[in-house]
TORMI-139811 format. One record per residue (C-alpha): residue in one letter; residue number from 1; x, y, z. Coordinates in pm, whole numbers. Example, Ala and Ser with C-alpha at 12.3 -4.5 7.8 and 13.67 -1.06 7.14 Angstrom:
2
A;1;1230;-450;780;
S;2;1367;-106;714;
This chain:
278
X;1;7556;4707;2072;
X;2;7703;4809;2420;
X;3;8055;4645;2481;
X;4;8092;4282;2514;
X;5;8208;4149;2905;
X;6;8542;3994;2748;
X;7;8584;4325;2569;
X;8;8550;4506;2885;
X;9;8726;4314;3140;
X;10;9019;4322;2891;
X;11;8993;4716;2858;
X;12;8997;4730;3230;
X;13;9277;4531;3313;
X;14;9454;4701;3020;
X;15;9384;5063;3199;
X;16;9514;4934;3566;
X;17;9881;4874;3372;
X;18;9868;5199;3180;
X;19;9777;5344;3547;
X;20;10087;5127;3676;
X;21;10280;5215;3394;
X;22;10270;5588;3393;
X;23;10346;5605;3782;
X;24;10656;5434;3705;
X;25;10737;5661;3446;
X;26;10627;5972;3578;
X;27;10882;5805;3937;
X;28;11187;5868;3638;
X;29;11081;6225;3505;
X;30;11376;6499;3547;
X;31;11297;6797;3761;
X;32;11173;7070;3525;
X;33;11315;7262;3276;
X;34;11504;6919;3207;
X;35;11173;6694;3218;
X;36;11012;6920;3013;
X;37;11035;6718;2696;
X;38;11023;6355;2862;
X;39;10696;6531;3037;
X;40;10533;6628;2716;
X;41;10632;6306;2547;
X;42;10445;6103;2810;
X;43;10155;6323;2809;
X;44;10094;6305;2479;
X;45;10042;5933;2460;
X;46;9845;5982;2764;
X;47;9606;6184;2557;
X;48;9619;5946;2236;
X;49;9550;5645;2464;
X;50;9198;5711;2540;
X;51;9150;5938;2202;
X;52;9253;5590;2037;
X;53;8894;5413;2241;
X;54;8669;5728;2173;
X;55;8512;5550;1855;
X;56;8487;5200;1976;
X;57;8308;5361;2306;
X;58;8069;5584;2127;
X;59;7980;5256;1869;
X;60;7928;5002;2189;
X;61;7772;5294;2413;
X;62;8046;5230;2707;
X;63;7984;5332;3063;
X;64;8050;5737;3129;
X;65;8262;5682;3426;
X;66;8475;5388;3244;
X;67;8536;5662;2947;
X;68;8641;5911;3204;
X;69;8874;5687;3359;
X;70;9062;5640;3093;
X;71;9192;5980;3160;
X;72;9372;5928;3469;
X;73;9687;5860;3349;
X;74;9688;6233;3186;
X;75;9552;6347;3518;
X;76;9839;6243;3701;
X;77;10119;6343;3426;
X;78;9878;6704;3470;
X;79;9910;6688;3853;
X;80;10315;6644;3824;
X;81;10341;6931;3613;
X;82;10165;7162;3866;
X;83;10340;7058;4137;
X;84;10714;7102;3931;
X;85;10562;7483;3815;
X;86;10546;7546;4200;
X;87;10881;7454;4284;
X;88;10975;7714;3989;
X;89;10729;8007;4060;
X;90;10733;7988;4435;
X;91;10939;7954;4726;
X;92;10817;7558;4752;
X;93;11094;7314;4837;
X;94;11133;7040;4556;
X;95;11182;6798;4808;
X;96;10856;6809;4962;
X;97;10730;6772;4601;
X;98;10895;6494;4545;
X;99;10701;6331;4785;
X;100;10440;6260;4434;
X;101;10631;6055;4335;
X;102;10774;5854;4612;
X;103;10773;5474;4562;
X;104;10698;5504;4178;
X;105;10426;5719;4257;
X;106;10242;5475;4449;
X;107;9981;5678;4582;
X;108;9796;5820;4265;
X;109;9811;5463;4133;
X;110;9653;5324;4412;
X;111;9380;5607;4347;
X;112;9335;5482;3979;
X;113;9308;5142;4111;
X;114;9048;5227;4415;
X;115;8847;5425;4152;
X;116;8872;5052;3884;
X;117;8815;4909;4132;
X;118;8477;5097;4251;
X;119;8381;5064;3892;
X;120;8432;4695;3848;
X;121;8183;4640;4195;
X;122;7906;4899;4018;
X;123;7874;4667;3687;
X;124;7859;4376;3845;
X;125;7908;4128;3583;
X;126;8296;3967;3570;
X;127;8317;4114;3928;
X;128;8583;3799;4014;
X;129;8796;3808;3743;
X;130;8863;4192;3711;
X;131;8979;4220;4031;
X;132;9188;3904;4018;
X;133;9385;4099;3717;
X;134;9399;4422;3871;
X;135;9549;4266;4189;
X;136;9742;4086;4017;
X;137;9868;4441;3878;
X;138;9886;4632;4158;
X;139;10006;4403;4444;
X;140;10356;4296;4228;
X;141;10334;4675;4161;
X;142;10375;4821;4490;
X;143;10615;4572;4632;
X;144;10870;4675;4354;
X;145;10797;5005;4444;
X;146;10883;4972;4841;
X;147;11176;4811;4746;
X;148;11275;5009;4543;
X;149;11223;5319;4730;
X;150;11435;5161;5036;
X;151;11742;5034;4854;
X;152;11719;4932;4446;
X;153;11652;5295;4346;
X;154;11547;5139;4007;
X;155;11346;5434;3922;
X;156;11689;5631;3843;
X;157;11829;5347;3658;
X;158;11516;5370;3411;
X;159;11524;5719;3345;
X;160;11909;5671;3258;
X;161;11788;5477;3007;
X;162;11540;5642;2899;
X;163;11617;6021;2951;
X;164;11995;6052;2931;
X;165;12018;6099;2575;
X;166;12083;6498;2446;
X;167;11731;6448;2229;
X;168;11639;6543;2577;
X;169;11810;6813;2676;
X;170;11725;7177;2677;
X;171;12072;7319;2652;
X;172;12216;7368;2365;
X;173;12235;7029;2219;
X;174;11910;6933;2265;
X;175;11607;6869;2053;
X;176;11455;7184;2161;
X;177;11751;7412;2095;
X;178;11767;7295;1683;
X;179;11410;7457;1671;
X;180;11429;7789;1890;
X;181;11762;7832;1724;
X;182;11859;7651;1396;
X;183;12118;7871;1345;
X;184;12336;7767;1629;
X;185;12468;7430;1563;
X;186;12691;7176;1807;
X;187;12924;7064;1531;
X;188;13260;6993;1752;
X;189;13353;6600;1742;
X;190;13204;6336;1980;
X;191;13301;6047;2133;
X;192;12996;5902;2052;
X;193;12992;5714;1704;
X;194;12684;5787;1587;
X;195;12609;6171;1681;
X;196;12971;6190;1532;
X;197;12799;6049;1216;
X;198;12524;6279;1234;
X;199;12748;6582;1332;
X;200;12999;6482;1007;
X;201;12671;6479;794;
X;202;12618;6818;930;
X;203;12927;6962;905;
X;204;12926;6844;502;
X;205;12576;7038;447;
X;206;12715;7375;618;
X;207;13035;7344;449;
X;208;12770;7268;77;
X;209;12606;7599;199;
X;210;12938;7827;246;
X;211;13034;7681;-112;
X;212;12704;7745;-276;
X;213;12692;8112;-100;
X;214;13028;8191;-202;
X;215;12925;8087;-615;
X;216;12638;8327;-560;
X;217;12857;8595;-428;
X;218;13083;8567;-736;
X;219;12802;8549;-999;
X;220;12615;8843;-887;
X;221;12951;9050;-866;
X;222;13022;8928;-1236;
X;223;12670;9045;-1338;
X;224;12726;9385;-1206;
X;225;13026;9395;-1369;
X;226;12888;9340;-1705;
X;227;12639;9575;-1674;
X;228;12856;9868;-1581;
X;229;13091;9752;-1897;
X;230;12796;9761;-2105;
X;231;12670;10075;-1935;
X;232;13017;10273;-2013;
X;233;13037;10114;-2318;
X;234;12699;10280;-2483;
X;235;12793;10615;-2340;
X;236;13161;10628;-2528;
X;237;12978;10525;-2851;
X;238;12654;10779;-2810;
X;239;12930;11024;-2709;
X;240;13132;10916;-3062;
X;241;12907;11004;-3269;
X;242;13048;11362;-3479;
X;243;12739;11489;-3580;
X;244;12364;11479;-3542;
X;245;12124;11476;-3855;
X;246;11995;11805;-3922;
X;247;11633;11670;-4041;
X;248;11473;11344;-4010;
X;249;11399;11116;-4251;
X;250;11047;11090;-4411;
X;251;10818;10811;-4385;
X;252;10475;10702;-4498;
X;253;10311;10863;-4761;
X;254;10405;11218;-4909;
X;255;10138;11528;-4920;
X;256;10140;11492;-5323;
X;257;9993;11118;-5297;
X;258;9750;11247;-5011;
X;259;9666;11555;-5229;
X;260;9591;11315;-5532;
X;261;9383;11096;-5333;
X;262;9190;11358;-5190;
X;263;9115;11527;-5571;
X;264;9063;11224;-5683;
X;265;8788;11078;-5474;
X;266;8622;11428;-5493;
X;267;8574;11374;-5875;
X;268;8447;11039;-5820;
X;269;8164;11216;-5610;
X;270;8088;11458;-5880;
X;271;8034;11190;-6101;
X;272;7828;10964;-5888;
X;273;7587;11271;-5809;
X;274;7552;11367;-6160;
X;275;7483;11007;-6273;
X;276;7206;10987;-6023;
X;277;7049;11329;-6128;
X;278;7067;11204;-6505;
């Protein structure tokens, strides 16, 4: 059953405020190597946004180009990231990239919306309504953006929010830091209540470690002690010993008893033939 028009027209107008939405946020993304993390975040829901449709379009048989455009937002996020790599490999001013993402990146999103847009005219049905919605999107949409460009800057005040926190860092107190190098560990007190919480919890399980090293330490030097006691031990009482046995002792049977045997069964024989001649 191919989608229903209600189904649809919600879908669309769903996709023109994830386009809306990801300009905004990609407007508030720190200059690589600090967006890196923010970046990736973001991209990955990108990705898991249209991943999320991919069995309800395959069911209802949904429109190629409507499944494709569910993959602008990761386009753009994609687009960003080139750009940034530029500014790092090359001699490419970051201020003329910038220019991306000027006025919550207004231009790509007006792209997404041309190309809904485009769409919406080609299926025909629910024409009106879809583009009342998207409008309804994208003109609110890029008046916040112009003003905020030209004096609000509320762009910046977002990614305070959103990226200020040391999850996002790459120095050393980061969230990428505790995996390239558990070992080194920010444990000096904050001002902030709860990383001092989480710092105090992690000061209690390296302190649990030094303990639980230094038992180890002093068992294993204890067990080498005993062995060399018991070692030196054995070799004073071998060396004790006065004299050494000049024969050893016997044991099983004796060469009578196996002589006796041997006669013996060799009668028994004799006998046994004779009986059978007789």
């Amino acid at each position: 059953m191919p989608l229903k028009h209600f189904t649809e027209t919600f879908l669309v107008v769903v996709l023109g405020a994830v386009i809306a939405l990801t300009g905004l946020l990609t407007a508030t993304l720190p200059n690589l190597p600090d967006g890196a993390l923010p970046w990736a975040a973001l991209f990955i829901l990108s990705v898991v946004y249209p991943l999320s449709l991919y069995a309800l379009f395959q069911r209802r048989r949904a429109d190629n180009t409507f499944r494709n455009l569910h993959w602008f937002p990761a386009g753009m996020l994609l687009v960003w990231l080139m750009l940034q790599g530029a500014v790092l490999g090359s001699s490419v001013d970051s201020e003329s990239v910038a220019l991306y993402s000027w006025g919550w990146t207004l231009v790509p999103v007006v792209l997404g919306f041309v190309l809904l847009v485009l769409f919406c005219l080609k299926v025909i049905r629910r024409r009106t309504p879809r583009l009342f919605f998207l409008a309804l999107i994208l003109i609110p949409f890029a008046a916040a953006a112009f003003v905020s460009q030209q004096e609000e800057h509320w762009e910046k005040e977002v990614a305070v929010v959103l990226w200020s926190g040391d999850f996002w860092k790459v120095d050393e107190t980061g969230f990428l830091a505790s995996w390239v190098n558990e070992d080194v560990k920010n444990l000096d007190t904050s001002e902030d209540k709860m990383e001092e919480d989480w710092r105090e919890r992690l000061r209690m399980q390296e302190r649990r470690a030094e303990r639980i090293a230094a038992r180890l330490d002093e068992e294993t030097e204890d067990d080498s002690k005993m062995m060399e006691d018991s070692t030196s031990s054995t070799g004073r009482e071998y060396d004790s010993v006065s004299s050494k046995p000049s024969e050893l002792p016997e044991s099983g049977f004796g060469w009578n008893l196996i002589i006796l045997t041997m006669i013996g069964a060799y009668c028994a024989t004799l006998n046994e033939s004779a009986r059978k001649r007789a």
